[in-house]
N, C-alpha and C positions, 0 to 999 in steps of 0.2 A: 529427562531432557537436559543435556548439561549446557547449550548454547546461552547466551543472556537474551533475558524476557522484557517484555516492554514493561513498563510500569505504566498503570491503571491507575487516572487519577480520576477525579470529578466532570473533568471536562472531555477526557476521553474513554470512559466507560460506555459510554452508548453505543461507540464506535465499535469498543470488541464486544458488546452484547449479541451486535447486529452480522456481526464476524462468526462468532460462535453458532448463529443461523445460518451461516453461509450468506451474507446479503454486505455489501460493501456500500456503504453509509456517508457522508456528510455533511458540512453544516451551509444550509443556502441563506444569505440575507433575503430579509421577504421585504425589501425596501427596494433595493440593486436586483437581485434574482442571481445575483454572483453566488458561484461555489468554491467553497474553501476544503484545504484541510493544510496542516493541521487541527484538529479543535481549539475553539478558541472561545473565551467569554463573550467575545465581542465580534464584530463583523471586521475584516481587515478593509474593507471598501471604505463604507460609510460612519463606523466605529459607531452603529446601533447596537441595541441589544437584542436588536426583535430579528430572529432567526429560529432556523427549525432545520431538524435533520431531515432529508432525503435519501432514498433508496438511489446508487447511481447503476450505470448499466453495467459497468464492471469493464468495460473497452477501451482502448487505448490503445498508443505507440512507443514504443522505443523512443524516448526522447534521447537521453544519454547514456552508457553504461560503462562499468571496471572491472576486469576478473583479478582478484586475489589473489597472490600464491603464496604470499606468507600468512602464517597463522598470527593470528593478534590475542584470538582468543582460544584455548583449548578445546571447546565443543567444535571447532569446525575445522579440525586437522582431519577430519577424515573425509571433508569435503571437495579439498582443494585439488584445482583452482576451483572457486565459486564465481559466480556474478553479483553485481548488484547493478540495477537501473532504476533509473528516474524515467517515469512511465509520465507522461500526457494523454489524463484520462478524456474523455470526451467532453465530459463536462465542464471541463476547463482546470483543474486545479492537477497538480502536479505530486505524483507518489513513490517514493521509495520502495523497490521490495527485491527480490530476486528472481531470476525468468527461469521455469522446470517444463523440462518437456522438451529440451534442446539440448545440445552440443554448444560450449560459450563460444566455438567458432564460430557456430551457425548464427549468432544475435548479431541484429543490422542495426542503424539507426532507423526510423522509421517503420518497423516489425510492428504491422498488426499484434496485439496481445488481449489476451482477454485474462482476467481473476480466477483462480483457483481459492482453494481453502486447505490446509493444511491444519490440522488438529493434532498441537504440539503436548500440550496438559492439560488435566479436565476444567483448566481455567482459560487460555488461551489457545482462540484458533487462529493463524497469520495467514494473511491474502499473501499470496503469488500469484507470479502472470505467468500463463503460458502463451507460444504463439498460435495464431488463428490460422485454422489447416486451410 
């Protein structure tokens, strides 16, 4: 896989555990009942510490998107053009990834999407959206 890999620290390990099952995960304060990501120590609401992962539904919209067409990185010269979007999960918290399953003509704002899983190394599996038929 020659693309760059996320780095896996302490606070986002649980994240690709729950990834590598296929299950897109994160962190609710159990004070607020707000959902966040990225991982964090701490709650970004109420800055407790008392929080707990969740299972999310994996659903969303096209909030914003960009198609590339120059290579930044050599792993994805064979991609191009790509997308990337900023998806508005249902749950409220906001995720970066890429939309498969389309044409980057075809990505709207607002495009129903739902999570995929992509199994890139026997260490990392990355969530993708696709859109909702």
């Amino acid at each position: 896989y020659a693309k760059p890999l996320p780095v896996v620290d302490v606070w986002s390990r649980p994240f690709w555990a729950a990834c590598a099952e296929e299950r897109l995960t994160a962190q609710r304060c159990d004070e607020s009942g707000e959902v966040w990501f990225p991982p964090s120590p701490i709650s970004p609401v109420t800055r407790t510490e008392k929080w707990s992962w969740v299972n999310l539904s994996g659903r969303g919209a096209i909030y914003s998107f960009v198609e590339f067409h120059q290579r930044y990185f050599a792993g994805f010269a064979d991609d191009l053009p790509y997308n990337v979007a900023q998806i508005k999960l249902e749950e409220g918290p906001y995720f970066i990834a890429n939309i498969v399953g389309c044409g980057n003509a075809d990505l709207a704002i607002d495009m129903p999407v739902t999570v995929v899983f992509e199994r890139v190394t026997d260490a990392i599996t990355l969530p993708k959206f696709t859109p909702v038929r």
